[in-house]
C-alpha positions, 0 to 999 in steps of 0.5 A: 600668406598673400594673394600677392607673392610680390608683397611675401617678404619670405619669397625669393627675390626673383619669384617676387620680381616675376610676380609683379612684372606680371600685373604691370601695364606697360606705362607701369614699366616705363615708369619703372626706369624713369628718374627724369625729375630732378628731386628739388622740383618734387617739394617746396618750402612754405612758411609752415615747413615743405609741401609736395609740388603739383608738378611731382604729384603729376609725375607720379600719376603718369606712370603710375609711380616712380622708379627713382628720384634723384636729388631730393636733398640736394643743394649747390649753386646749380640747383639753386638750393640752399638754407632758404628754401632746401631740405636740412638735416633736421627735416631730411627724413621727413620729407622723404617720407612724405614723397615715399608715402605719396608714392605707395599710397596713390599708386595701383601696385604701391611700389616705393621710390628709390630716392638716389643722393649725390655723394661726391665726398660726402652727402652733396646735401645741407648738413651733410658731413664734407668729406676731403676730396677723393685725389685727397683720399688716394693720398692717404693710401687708407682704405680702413679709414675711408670705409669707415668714413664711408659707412658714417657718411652712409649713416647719414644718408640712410638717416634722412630716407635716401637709399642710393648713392651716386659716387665717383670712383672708377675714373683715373687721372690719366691727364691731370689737365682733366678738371674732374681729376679731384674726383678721382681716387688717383691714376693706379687701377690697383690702388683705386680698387682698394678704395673702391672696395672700401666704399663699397663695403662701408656704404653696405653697412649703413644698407645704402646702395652705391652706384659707381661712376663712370664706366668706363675709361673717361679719365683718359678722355683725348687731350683732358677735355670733359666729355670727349673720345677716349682713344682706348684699345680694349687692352688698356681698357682691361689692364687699367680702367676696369680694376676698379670696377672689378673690385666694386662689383666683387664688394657689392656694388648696385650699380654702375653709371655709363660715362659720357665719353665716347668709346670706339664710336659710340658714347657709353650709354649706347655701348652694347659691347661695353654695358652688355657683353663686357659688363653683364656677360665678362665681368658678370655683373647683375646690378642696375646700369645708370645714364648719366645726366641728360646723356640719353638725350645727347643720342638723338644726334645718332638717331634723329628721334627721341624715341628711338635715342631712348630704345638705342640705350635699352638694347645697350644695356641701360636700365635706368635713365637720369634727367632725360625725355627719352627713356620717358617715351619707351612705350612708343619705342616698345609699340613701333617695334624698335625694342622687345618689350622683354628688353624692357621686362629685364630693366625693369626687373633690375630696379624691383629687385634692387628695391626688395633687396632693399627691403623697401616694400617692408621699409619704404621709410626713414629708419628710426635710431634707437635711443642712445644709438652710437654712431661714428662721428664723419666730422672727425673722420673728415679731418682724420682723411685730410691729416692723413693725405697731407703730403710732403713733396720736399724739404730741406731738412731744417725748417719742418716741423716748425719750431717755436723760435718762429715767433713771427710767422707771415701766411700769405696766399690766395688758398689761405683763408678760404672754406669755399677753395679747400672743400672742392666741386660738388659741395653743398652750402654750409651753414653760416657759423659753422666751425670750420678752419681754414689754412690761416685759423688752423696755423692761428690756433696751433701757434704758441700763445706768444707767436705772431701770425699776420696774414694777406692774400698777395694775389688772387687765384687767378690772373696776374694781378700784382697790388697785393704783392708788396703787402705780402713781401712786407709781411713775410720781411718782417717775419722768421717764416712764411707759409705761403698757400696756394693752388686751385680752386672748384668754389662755385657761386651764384655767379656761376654758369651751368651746363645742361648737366650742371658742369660749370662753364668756365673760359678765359673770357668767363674764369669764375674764380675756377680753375678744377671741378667738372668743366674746368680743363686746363690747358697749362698745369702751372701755377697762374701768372700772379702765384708764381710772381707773388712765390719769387717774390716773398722768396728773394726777401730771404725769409724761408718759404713753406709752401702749401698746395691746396689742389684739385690736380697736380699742377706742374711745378717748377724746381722750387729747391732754391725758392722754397724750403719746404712744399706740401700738398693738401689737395682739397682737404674739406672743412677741417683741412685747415687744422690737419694743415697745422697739425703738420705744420707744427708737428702734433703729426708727421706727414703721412700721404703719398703721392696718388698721381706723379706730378708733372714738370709741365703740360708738355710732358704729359701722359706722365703716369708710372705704369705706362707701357716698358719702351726704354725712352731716353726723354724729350731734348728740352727736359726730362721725361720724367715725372717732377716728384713720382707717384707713391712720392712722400717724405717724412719728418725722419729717415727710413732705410729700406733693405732688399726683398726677400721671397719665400720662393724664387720659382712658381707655377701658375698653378700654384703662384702663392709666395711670401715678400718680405721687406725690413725697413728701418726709421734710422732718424729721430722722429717716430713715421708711419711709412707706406711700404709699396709692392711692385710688380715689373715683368722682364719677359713673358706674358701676353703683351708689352710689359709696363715698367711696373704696376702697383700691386700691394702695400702695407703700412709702418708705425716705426718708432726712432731707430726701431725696424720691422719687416713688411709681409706681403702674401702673394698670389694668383691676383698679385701676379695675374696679367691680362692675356690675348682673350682679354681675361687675367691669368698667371702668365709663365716668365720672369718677373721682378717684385720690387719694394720701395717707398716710391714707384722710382725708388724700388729694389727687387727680387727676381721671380720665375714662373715656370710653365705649367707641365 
């Protein structure tokens, strides 16, 4: 027994917490929900390893200690990290260490550091294991195989002393002219639940905590642009931006960063309404509520005084700052009255007990592997995510997989031979040397032994550029196919320019090779000028043209049906993409993603998202209103017959509104699948407000050899059927409902279901 209940492992967290709150001065606390450091100012590198910086050793001393640090691995062009001078794998844990060690053994309580890492698709660190994008992790429609990628990718973190994990998940790419669209894991709120469970559960097992970002609705930001005003009623806040983080509050999730969009008037982070009596109160959530970078220091605008922009955050409901110098100052705020110093006790409170829970005042260090322990491998499950999402927008029938009559196989494009264009935003260096494949390596490898691949850019990414275009229809004239390699590109450089946030600033005037990631909208989603020249003209040679989209949104494409004989997406498929690329390519796999977001015909059509509101509009005059190819959209290398659903009951309560769906679905072609059978749910009346023309509510997944047939069950329930009602909760709601199958959100057949009114 101790003296110190706060130090007793066998107490109740909350007797814990209450213990020590009570013998923190005021300082202390402050210090508590202060991560104003950036982690790479903590350490510096000399020649006989790192040191602990003068300006960290300070930090700590003013508050007597540290609520957290952010970023102390982390490496990018931003930070201006790399291998000179950062923090590898080898050294991860025991630089850790050494700031946790700093950290207990100089402060009056001993409480320990959360140090917080960057995770955007796998660990933003040197040496951390690149995961695909996460638009590329929708693709797969996988969450078994994104937990488990999530939980080596915690592993990792966990190995190298961190304990918290920054992840986007709850945004949507409701305007795929928004450059952060590739962090997102689509534009459904059902499918984007899925993956974040699966995050969430993954990350838990490695005992990483996960912050969800953003919360909430900054995917459907006016007009695409970062940062800007949602126009969001709270119905379409609690029908489509709030499932996802429903569904990571349910899985266990620690925490949740406020977006920096505005939402009805006030940026999040000041949102009292949104962080406290829609988070904490409706959705009933205990966890700690981050800011995002700076986002604090932006309310000085609102209040004219740092302090008080610092105490406006408090009182929403923010317990945990990012890089500000307000929350630093929240001592003043508490001694001139403009928050209760029982405000601060409840923030305060949040952090120790996600650091008991932790068990970091038992633990506060790196965990040593046991001998001969196993772990999965997250490079092989890096390239298993970007072989799944690789997605088969068309195809003509004749020319995939490639046959080994082509001899002669010209691969052409700017997104062709490039690691830095098909890992994404948010990456760290890699490690000159590595082995890591590209379009070109992949398709060299995968060739016959007597196939001859040569190889040329035709254009840059971006501009209209045309020198290189000759070469390339050279190329492709003297070949028996062309793969043409497209897209877009988040490489940053050392050329590149940041924001105070680390946002790239990128414009016509400063294009940086960008055209996607954090500070890159676009307005036009076409191909640039000099792609879709270089396309026409390796297309009028007459060679068949198999084009490869490596992308961080939907571009808007133009009817390619007489220019290519077959068009794929690979989104960002990470450092091994390029073999998954070729794996396809060949045929060693058939293609098994499905579109997570419609692909639109052009800016000019958007929002263009399915499950958008049920008014019956016929179209614009110049084109149609609808998608180019739908979400859920992904063809195979074989055929797949679906029949009519079948339900165990055509009439339900809502008391008792479980049923079974049923579906068989036959591979009436030659080639074995893996088909993604999809569960929609379509409201033909009733219900609390206008209906959608239809929202995804389950789906399930086939492996059906040539000419086998299976039937997909879907157990339906309370959460398949529930709407939102007028007091914004969900509910099953009496009416009819149409549950439809089908392989894409356009292609569904249905069954009518009725729910009776209760009584």
């Amino acid at each position: 027994m101790t003296d110190q209940p706060y130090r007793d492992p066998t107490a109740p967290v909350a007797e814990r917490v209450r213990d020590l709150l009570g013998r923190m001065t005021l300082g202390e606390k402050v210090g508590q929900v202060n991560q104003r450091m950036y982690g790479w100012h903590a350490y510096e590198r000399n020649h006989s390893g790192h040191r602990l910086t003068d300006a960290f050793r300070a930090e700590v001393a003013a508050y007597g200690g540290m609520g957290a640090l952010y970023g102390l691995q982390r490496a990018d062009a931003w930070s201006g990290v790399g291998f000179a001078d950062g923090i590898t794998a080898a050294d991860g844990a025991r630089v850790a260490d050494a700031v946790q060690r700093h950290v207990v053994e100089n402060t009056r309580l001993g409480i320990p550091v959360l140090l917080v890492e960057e995770v955007p698709h796998g660990h933003q660190a040197l040496d951390g294991t690149v995961l695909p994008v996460n638009l590329a992790v929708g693709a797969t429609w996988d969450p078994a195989l994104y937990e488990a990628a999530a939980a080596a990718v915690g592993a990792e973190v966990r190995a190298r002393g961190g304990h918290m994990a920054l992840v986007s998940a709850l945004d949507l790419v409701r305007d795929p002219r928004w450059g952060r669209a590739e962090e997102c894991f689509g534009e459904d709120p059902y499918l984007a639940a899925r993956l974040t469970e699966a995050l969430v559960r993954g990350m838990r097992t490695a005992d990483v905590a996960v912050v969800l970002k953003h919360f909430a609705g900054q995917g459907a930001t006016v007009g695409g642009r970062n940062s800007a005003a949602t126009e969001l009623g709270a119905r379409e806040l609690h029908e489509i931006h709030l499932a996802a983080a429903r569904s990571g509050i349910r899985a266990g999730a620690a925490g949740v960063m406020a977006a920096y969009n505005e939402f009805d008037g006030l940026p999040c982070v000041a949102g009292r309404p949104l962080l406290t009596e829609l988070l904490r109160e409706r959705l009933e959530f205990d966890g700690i509520v981050m800011a995002d970078g700076g986002a604090i220091d932006r309310l000085v605008r609102l209040t004219g005084d740092p302090v008080a922009a610092g105490a406006l955050a408090l009182n929403a409901g923010c317990d945990l700052s990012l890089w500000d110098d307000c929350f630093p100052r929240l001592a003043e705020a508490v001694e001139q009255g403009l928050v209760a110093e029982r405000t601060l006790d409840t923030a305060v409170a949040r952090v120790l007990a996600l650091k008991f829970r932790l068990g970091l005042f038992e633990r506060p260090y790196a965990p040593v592997e046991a001998p001969g322990a196993q772990r999965s491998d997250p490079g092989e499950l890096s390239e298993r995510i970007a072989r799944a999402s690789i997605t088969l927008l068309a195809h003509d029938g004749g020319v995939l997989p490639l046959a080994p009559s082509a001899r002669r196989i010209a691969v052409l494009g700017p997104n062709a031979d490039s690691i830095a264009q098909q890992i994404g935003d948010y990456t760290a260096p890699q490690r000159p040397g590595s082995h890591h494949v590209t379009v070109l390596d992949g398709i060299r490898s995968a060739a016959p032994p007597d196939t001859e691949v040569t190889y040329g850019p035709g254009c840059e990414l971006v501009g209209g550029d045309l020198s290189g275009v000759p070469e390339a229809v050279a190329l492709a004239a003297a070949a028996d196919i062309a793969v043409l390699v497209l897209g877009g590109s988040s490489a940053r450089s050392g050329d590149t320019t940041f924001d105070t946030n680390g946002a790239a600033v990128v414009s016509s005037a400063n294009p940086a090779g960008m055209t996607c990631g954090e500070g890159v909208d676009l307005a036009e989603l076409c191909l640039p000028e000099g792609q879709l020249a270089l396309l026409d003209a390796v297309a009028a040679t007459g060679v068949p043209v198999v084009v490869v989209l490596v992308q961080g949104r939907p571009h808007a494409l133009p009817d390619l049906s007489g220019t290519a004989a077959a068009v794929l997406s690979a989104w960002y498929p990470g450092p091994w993409g390029g073999r998954a690329v070729a794996d396809v390519l060949f045929g060693a796999v058939g293609p098994e993603g499905r579109l997570p977001v419609s692909i639109p015909r052009s800016a000019g059509q958007l929002p263009v998202f399915y499950n958008a509101k049920d008014h019956r509009y016929r179209g614009y005059v110049d084109q149609p209103a609808t998608a180019r190819y739908a979400f859920g959209h992904g063809l195979s290398y074989t055929t797949v017959a679906y029949a009519p659903p079948r339900l165990s009951r055509a009439r339900v309560t809502p008391d008792d509104p479980t049923l079974n769906c049923r579906v068989t679905v036959r591979n009436t072609g030659e080639r074995p699948v893996r088909e993604t059978v999809q569960l929609y749910v379509r409201r033909l009346s009733g219900g609390s407000s206008w209906p959608r023309v239809r929202e995804l509510r389950g789906f399930a997944r086939l492996d059906l050899r040539p000419g086998e047939e299976a039937d997909a069950v879907f157990a339906i329930d309370a959460d398949t059927l529930a709407s939102v009602t007028r007091d914004l909760g969900l509910a099953v709601e009496p009416g009819e409902l149409l549950l439809e199958t089908g392989p894409s959100a356009v292609e569904t057949q249905g069954a009518r279901l009725v729910i009776e009114p209760p009584g």
